[in-house]
LUMMIZA-471180 format. One record per residue: chain; residue in one letter; z, y, x of N, C-alpha, C in turn. Coordinates in steps of 0.2 Angstrom, whole numbers. Layout:
N
chain|res|nZ|nY|nX|caZ|caY|caX|cZ|cY|cX
A|a|Z|Y|X|Z|Y|X|Z|Y|X
...
END
This chain:
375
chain|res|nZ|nY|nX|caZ|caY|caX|cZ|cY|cX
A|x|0|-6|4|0|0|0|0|6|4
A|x|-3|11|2|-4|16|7|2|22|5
A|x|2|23|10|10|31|9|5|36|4
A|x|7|40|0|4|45|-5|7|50|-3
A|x|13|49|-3|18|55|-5|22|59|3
A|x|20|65|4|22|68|9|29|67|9
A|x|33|67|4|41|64|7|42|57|11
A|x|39|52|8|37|44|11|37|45|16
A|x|32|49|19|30|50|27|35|52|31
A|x|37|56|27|42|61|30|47|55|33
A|x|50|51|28|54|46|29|54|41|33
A|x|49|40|35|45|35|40|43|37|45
A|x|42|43|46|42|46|53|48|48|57
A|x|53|51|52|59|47|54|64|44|56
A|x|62|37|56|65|31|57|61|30|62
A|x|53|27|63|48|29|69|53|33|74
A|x|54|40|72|54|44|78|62|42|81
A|x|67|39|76|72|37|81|73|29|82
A|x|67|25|82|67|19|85|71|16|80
A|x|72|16|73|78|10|70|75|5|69
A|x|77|-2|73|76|-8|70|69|-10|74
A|x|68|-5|80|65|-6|82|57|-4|83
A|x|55|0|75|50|5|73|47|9|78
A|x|51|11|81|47|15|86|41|12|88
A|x|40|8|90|33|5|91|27|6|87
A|x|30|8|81|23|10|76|20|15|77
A|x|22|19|81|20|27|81|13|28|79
A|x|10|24|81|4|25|78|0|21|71
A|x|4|20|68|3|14|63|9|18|56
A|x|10|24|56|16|26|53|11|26|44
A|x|5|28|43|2|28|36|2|22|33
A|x|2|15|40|1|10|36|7|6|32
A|x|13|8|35|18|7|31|20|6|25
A|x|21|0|21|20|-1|14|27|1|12
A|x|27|5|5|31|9|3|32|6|-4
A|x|37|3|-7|39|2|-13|46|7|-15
A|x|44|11|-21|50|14|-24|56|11|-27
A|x|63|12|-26|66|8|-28|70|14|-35
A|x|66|16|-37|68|20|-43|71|17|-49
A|x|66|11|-50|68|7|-56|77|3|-55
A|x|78|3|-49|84|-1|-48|92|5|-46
A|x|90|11|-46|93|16|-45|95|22|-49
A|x|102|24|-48|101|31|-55|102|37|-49
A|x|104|36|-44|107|43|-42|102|45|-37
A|x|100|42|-31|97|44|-27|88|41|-26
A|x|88|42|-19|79|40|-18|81|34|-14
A|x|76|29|-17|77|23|-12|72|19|-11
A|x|70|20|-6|62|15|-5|61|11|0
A|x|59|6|-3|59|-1|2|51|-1|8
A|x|52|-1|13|49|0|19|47|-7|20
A|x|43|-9|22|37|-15|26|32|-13|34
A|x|34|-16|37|29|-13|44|24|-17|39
A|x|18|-15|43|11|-18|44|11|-23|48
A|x|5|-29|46|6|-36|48|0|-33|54
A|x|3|-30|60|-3|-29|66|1|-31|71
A|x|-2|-33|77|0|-35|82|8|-32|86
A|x|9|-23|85|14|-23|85|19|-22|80
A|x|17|-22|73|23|-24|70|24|-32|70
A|x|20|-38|72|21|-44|72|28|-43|77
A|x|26|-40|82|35|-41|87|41|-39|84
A|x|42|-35|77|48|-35|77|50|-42|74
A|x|56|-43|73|60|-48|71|60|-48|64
A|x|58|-53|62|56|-55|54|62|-52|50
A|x|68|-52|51|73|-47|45|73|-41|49
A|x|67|-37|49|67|-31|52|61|-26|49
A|x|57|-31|48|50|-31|47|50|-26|39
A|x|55|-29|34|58|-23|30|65|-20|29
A|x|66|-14|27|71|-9|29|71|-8|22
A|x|76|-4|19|78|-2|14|79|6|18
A|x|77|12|14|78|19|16|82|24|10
A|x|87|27|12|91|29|4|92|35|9
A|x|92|42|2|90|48|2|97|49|-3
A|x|103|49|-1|109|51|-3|107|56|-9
A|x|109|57|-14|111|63|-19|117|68|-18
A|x|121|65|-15|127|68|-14|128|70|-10
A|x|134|75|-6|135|79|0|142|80|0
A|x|145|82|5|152|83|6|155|78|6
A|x|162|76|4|166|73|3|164|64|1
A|x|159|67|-5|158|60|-10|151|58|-5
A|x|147|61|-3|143|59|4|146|53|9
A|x|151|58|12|156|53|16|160|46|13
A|x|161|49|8|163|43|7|159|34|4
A|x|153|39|2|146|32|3|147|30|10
A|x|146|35|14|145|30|21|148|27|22
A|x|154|28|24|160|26|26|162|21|24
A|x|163|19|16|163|15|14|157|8|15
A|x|149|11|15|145|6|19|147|3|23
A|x|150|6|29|148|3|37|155|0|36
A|x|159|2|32|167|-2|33|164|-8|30
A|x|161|-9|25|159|-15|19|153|-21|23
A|x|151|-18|27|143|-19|30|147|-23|38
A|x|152|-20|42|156|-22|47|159|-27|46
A|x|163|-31|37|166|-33|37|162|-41|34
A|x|153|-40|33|149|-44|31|148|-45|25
A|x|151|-40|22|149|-37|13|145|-36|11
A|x|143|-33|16|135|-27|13|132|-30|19
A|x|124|-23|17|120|-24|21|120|-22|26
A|x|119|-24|33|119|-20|41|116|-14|38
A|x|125|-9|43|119|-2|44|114|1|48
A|x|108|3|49|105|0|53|103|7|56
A|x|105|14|52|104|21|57|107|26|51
A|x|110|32|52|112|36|48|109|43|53
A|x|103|45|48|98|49|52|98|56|46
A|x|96|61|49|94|66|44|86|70|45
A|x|84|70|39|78|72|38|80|82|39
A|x|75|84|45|75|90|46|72|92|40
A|x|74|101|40|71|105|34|64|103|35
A|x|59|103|29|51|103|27|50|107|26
A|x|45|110|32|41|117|31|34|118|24
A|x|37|123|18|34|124|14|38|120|7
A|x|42|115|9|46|111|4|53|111|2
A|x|57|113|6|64|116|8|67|118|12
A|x|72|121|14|74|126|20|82|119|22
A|x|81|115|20|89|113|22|88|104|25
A|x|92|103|27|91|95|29|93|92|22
A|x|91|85|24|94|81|18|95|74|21
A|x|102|70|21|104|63|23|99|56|23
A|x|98|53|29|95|49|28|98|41|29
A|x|101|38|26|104|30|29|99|25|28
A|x|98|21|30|93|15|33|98|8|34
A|x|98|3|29|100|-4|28|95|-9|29
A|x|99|-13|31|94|-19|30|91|-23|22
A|x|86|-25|23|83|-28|15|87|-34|14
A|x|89|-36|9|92|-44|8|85|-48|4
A|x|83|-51|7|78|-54|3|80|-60|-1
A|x|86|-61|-5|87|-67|-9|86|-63|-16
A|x|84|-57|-17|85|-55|-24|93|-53|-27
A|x|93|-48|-32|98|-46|-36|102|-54|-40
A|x|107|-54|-41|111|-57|-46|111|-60|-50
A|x|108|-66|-54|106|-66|-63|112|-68|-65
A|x|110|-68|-71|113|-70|-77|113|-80|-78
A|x|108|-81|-74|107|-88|-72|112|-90|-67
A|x|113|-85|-64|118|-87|-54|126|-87|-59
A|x|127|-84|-65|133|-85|-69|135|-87|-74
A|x|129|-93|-73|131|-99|-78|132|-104|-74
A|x|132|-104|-70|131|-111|-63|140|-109|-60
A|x|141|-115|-58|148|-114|-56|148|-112|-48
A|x|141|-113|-45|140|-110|-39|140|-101|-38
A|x|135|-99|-43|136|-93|-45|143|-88|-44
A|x|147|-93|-47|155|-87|-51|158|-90|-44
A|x|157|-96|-41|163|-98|-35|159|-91|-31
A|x|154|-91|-28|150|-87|-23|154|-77|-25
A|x|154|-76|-31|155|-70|-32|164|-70|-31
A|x|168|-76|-37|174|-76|-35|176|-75|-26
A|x|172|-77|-21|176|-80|-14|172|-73|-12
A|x|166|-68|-12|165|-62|-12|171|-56|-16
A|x|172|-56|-20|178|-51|-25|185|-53|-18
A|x|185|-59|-20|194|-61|-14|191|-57|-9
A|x|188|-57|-4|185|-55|2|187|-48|1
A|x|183|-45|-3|185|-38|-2|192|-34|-4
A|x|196|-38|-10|203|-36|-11|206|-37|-5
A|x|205|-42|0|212|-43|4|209|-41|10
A|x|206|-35|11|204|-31|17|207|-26|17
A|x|205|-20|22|209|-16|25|209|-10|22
A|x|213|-4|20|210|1|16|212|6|21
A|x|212|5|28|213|11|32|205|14|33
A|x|201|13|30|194|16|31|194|22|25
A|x|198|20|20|199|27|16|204|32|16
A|x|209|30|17|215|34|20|214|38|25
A|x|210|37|30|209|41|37|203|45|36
A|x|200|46|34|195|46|34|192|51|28
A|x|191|46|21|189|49|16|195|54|12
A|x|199|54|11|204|52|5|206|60|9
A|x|206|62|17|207|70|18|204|74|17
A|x|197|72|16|191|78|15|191|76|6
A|x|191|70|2|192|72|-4|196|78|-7
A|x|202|79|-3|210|82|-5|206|89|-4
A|x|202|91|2|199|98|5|197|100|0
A|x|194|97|-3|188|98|-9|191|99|-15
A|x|195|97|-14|201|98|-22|198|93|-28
A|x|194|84|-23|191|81|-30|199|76|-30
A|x|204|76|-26|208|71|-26|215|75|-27
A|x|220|76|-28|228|77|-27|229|73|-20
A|x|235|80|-16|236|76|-12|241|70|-11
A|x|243|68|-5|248|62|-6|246|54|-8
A|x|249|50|-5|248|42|-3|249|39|-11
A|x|252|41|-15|250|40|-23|244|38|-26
A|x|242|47|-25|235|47|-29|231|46|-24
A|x|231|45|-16|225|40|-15|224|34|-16
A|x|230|29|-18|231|22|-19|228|21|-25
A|x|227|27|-32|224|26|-35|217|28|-36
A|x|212|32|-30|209|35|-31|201|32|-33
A|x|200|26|-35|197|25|-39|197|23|-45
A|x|203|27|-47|203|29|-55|204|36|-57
A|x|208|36|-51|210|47|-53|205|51|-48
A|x|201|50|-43|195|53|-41|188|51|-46
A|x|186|46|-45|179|45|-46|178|43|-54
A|x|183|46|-58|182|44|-65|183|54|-68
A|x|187|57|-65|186|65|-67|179|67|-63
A|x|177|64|-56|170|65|-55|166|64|-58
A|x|166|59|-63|161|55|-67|159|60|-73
A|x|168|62|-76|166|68|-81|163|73|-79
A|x|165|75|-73|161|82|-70|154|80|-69
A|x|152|74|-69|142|74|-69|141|77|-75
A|x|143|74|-80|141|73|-89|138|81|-89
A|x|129|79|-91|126|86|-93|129|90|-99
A|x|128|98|-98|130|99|-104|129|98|-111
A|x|122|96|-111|118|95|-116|122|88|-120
A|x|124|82|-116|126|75|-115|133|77|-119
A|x|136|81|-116|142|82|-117|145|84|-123
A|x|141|91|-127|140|92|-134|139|88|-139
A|x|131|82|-137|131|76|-141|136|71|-146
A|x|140|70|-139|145|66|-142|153|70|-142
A|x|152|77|-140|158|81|-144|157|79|-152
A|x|151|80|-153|149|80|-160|149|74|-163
A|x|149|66|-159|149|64|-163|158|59|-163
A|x|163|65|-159|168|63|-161|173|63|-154
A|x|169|64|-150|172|61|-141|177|68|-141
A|x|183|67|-140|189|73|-140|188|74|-129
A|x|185|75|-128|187|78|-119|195|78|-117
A|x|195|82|-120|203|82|-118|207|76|-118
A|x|207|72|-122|210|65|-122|208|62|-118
A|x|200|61|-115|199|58|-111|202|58|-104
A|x|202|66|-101|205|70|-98|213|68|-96
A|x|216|65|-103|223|64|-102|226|59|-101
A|x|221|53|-105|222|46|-103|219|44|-96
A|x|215|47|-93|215|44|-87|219|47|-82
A|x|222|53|-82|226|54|-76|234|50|-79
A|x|235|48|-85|240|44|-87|240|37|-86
A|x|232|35|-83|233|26|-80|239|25|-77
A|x|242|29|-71|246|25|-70|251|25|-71
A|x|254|26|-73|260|24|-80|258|22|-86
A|x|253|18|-85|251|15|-92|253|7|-91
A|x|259|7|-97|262|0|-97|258|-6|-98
A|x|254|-4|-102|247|-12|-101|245|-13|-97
A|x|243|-9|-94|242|-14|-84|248|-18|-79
A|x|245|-23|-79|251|-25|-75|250|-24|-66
A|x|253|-23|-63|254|-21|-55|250|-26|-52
A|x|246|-21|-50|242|-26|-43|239|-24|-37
A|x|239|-28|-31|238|-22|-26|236|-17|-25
A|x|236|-13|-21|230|-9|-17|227|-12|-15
A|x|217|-11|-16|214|-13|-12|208|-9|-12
A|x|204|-13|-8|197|-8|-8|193|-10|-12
A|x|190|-6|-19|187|-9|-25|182|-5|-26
A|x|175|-7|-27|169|-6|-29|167|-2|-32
A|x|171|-4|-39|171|1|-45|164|2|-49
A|x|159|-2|-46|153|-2|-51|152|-9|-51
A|x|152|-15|-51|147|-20|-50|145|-23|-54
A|x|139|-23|-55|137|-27|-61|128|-31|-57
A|x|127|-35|-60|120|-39|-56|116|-35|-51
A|x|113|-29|-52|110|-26|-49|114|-25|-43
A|x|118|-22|-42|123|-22|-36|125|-27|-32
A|x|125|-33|-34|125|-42|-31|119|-42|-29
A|x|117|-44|-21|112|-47|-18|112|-53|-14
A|x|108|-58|-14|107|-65|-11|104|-60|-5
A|x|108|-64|0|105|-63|10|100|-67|11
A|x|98|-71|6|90|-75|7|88|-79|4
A|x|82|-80|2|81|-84|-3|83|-92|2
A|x|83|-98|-4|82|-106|-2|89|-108|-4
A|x|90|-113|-4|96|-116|-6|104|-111|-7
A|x|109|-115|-12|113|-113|-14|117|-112|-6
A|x|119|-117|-3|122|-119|3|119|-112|10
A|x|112|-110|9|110|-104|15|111|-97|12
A|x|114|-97|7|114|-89|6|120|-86|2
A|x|121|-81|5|127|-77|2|126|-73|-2
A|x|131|-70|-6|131|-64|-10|136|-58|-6
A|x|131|-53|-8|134|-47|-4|134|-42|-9
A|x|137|-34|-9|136|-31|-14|132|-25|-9
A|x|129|-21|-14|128|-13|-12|129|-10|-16
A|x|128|-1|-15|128|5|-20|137|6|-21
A|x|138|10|-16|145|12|-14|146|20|-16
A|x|144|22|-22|146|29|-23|152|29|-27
A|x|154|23|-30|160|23|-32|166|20|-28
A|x|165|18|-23|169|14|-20|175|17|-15
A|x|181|16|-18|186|18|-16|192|14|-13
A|x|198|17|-13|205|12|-14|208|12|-21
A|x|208|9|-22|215|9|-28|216|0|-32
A|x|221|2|-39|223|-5|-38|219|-11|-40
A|x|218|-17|-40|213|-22|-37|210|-24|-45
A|x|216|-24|-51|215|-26|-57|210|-22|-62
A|x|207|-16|-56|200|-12|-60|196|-13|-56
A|x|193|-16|-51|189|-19|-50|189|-26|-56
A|x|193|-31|-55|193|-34|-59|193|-34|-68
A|x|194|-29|-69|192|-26|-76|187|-25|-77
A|x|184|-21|-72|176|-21|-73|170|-26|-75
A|x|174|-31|-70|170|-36|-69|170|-40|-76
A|x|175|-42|-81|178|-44|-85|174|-41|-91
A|x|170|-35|-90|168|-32|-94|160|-32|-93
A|x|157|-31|-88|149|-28|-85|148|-36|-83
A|x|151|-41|-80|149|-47|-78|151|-53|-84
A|x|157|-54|-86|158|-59|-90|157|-58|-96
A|x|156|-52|-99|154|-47|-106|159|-47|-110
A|x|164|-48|-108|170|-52|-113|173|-45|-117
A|x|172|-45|-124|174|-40|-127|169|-36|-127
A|x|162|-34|-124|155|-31|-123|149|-32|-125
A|x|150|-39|-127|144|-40|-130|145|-42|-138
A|x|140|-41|-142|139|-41|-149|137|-50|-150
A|x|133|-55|-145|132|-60|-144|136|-63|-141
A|x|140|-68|-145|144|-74|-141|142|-79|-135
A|x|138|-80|-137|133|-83|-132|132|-81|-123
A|x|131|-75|-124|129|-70|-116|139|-69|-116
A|x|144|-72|-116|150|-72|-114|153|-77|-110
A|x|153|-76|-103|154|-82|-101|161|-86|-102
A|x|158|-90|-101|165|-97|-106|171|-97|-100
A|x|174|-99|-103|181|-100|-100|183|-104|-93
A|x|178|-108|-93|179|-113|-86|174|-110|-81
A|x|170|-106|-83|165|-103|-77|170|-98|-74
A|x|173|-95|-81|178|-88|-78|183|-91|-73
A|x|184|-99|-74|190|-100|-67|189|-105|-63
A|x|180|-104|-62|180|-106|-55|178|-97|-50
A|x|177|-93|-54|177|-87|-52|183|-86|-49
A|x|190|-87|-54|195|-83|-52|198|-90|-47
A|x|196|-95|-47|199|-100|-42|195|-99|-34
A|x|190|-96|-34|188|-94|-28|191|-88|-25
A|x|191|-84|-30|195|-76|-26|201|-81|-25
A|x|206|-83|-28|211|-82|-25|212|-87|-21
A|x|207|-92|-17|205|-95|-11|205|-90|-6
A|x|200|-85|-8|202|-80|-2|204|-77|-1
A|x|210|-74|-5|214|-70|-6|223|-74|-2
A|x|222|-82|-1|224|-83|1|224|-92|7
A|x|218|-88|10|218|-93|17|211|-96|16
A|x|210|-98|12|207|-103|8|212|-111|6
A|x|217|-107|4|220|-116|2|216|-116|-5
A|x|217|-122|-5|214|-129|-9|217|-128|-17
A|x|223|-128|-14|229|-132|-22|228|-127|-26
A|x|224|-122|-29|225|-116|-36|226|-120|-43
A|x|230|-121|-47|228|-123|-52|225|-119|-55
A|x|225|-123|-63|222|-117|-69|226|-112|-72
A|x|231|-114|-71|237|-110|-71|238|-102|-67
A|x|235|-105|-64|233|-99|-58|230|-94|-59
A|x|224|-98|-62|217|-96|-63|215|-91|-68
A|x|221|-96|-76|222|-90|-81|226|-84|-81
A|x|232|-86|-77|235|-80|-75|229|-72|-72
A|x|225|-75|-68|223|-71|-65|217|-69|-69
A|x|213|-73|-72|210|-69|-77|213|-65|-83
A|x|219|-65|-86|222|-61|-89|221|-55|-88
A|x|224|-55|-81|228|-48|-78|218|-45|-78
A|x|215|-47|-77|207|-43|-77|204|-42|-84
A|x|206|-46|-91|205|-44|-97|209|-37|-96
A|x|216|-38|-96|221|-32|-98|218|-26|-94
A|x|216|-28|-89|213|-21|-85|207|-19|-86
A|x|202|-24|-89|196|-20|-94|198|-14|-98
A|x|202|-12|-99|204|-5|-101|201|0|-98
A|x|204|0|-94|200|6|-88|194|4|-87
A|x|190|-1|-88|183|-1|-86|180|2|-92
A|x|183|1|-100|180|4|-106|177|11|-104
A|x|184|16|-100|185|22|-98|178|25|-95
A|x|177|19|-89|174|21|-86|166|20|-88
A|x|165|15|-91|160|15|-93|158|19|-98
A|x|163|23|-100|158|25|-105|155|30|-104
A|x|158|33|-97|159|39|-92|153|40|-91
A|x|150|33|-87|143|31|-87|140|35|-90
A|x|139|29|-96|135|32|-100|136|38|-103
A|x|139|44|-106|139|50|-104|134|55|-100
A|x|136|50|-92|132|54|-88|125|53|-88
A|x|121|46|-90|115|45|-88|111|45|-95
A|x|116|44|-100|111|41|-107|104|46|-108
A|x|104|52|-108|98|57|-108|90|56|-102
A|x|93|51|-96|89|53|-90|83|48|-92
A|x|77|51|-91|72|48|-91|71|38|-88
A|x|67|37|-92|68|28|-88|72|25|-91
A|x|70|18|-90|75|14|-92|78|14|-100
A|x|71|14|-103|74|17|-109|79|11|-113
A|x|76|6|-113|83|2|-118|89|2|-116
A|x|89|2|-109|96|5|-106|100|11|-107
A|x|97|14|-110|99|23|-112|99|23|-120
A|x|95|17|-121|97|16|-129|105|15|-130
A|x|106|9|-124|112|4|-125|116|11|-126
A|x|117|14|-119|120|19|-117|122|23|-124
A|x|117|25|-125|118|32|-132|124|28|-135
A|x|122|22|-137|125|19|-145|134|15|-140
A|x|132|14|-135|139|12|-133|146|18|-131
A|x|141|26|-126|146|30|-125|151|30|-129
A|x|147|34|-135|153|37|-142|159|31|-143
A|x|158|26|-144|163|23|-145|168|21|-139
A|x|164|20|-132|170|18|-128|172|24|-124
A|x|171|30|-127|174|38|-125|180|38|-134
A|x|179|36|-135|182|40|-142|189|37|-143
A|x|194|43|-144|200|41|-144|205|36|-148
A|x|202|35|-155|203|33|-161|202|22|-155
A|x|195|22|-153|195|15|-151|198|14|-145
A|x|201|20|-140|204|18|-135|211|16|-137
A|x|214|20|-143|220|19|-146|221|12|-148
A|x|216|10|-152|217|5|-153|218|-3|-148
A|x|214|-1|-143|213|-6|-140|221|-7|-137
END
């Protein structure tokens, strides 16, 4: 496919001119680079999928090199840093994709006057997640011993780091409290600061009180229905798109890893698990019983997290297993919140239209006071 678009190039000249992954080689060969958009898979930013040409010196680089993933950040400041950050901490600990260069596109003469962020990952070539990968008990053990993996890691990468340039910014409170929470009390008042205004008026009108919303999130954590669970480092968005296979071919060669860390913070472990309980198992989310997955698939899920959540022993009963899906129903609470947060933010944006159908007709109700009360 040929480059079109004077940004593509831009982006590929780039990565060329600082050698990542090896490219440099192509100096001369920079048009023929095949450029796929990853628009359809994205809400925030630019992300396009890179292919050398099949010529004698892109034949030399190394086959998982040969394509690159290119992501053109929407964000800046605070919430910038803490996509990276979090990346390279997730990607170091063999979560994510290898970071492979965090480069900046110099200002475009005639285009704009300012740089703009560029990071470059590796491509996973096993594909996205299905809905098939979690009906199979392969699927939910692979995601379970991924989830464990990431709860019982280190959160000194947001503490040091993110969590004082948040506070700078005035998106956080200060103090070792609110950032143990801060993927609920940052990135959920964030989420309402995106909501267009046009977004926002809609579903004032069609019931959504702001201020409640406003109240009950910075009230999570004194909220008695959650029950206590770590600190740890949680994703705060994962649903199929975000799950990627390291390569295609058998269950036994490939992993599951995540991407897309604009949410991704510390706080406590049972809103990750909430989410998941919500955007992955559907439980309580969907209108058809069927797309809800069953009770024993949910505990070879929760029987593999808590495998690596401790050592990998063997002995978990089901006991274990229910206890610990509980605590993740109960904490779909905060995922209702956040999702509807979501949806707020995006349901108007171009693309994607069933999904923005979904969105419209789901916001109202998981933003409205009258259903969160009840729940």
């Amino acid at each position: 496919m040929e480059v079109r678009k004077p940004a593509d190039l831009e982006v590929i000249q780039s990565i060329i001119s600082a050698d990542v992954a090896g490219w440099g080689r192509l100096a001369d060969e920079a048009s023929e680079v095949s450029v796929e958009s990853g628009a359809a898979l994205t809400e925030w930013h630019t992300v396009l999928f890179l292919e050398a040409p099949l010529s004698d010196a892109g034949m030399e680089l190394e086959p998982t090199r040969r394509r690159i993933v290119a992501n053109v950040p929407s964000w800046r400041g605070a919430t910038l840093l803490n996509k990276a950050v979090a990346s390279r901490h997730l990607a170091e600990r063999g979560l994510a994709p290898a970071v492979l260069a965090e480069l900046t596109l110099p200002p475009a003469v005639g285009a704009r006057d300012y740089p703009l962020p560029l990071h470059v990952v590796e491509f996973l070539s096993g594909g996205i997640l299905s809905q098939a990968d979690l009906a199979e008990e392969a699927g939910m053990t692979a995601l379970g011993a991924l989830y464990g993996e990431l709860h019982a890691g280190p959160t000194e990468w947001f503490t040091t780091e993110v969590a004082p340039a948040l506070v700078a910014e005035g998106l956080l409170p200060d103090g070792k409290a609110a950032a143990s929470w801060a993927g609920l009390l940052w990135v959920m008042p964030w989420l309402q600061q995106q909501v267009p205004p046009e977004n926002k008026a809609s579903l004032t009108a069609q019931g959504v009180d702001w201020l409640f919303v406003e109240r009950e999130i910075a009230a999570l954590p004194t909220l008695d229905l959650l029950p206590v669970t770590a600190t740890a480092t949680v994703h705060g968005d994962i649903h199929e798109a975000n799950l990627m296979w390291t390569a295609d071919g058998g269950q036994t060669s490939r992993k599951l890893k995540m991407i897309d860390f604009d949410m991704t913070a510390i706080g406590p472990a049972g809103s990750d698990l909430g989410f998941l309980a919500l955007a992955l198992f559907r439980c309580a989310f969907s209108l058809d019983p069927e797309l809800v997955a069953p009770r024993q698939l949910q505990r070879y899920f929760a029987r593999a997290y808590l495998q690596a959540q401790n050592g990998g022993a063997a002995d978990i009963d089901e006991a274990a297993c229910d206890e610990l899906l509980l605590v993740a129903h109960l904490w779909s609470y905060t995922a209702m919140i956040k999702i509807g947060l979501i949806c707020a933010v995006l349901f108007s944006r171009p693309g994607h239209e069933a999904k923005r159908e979904t969105m419209r007709a789901r916001g109202p109700v998981l933003l409205n006071a009258d259903f969160l009360t009840a729940c």
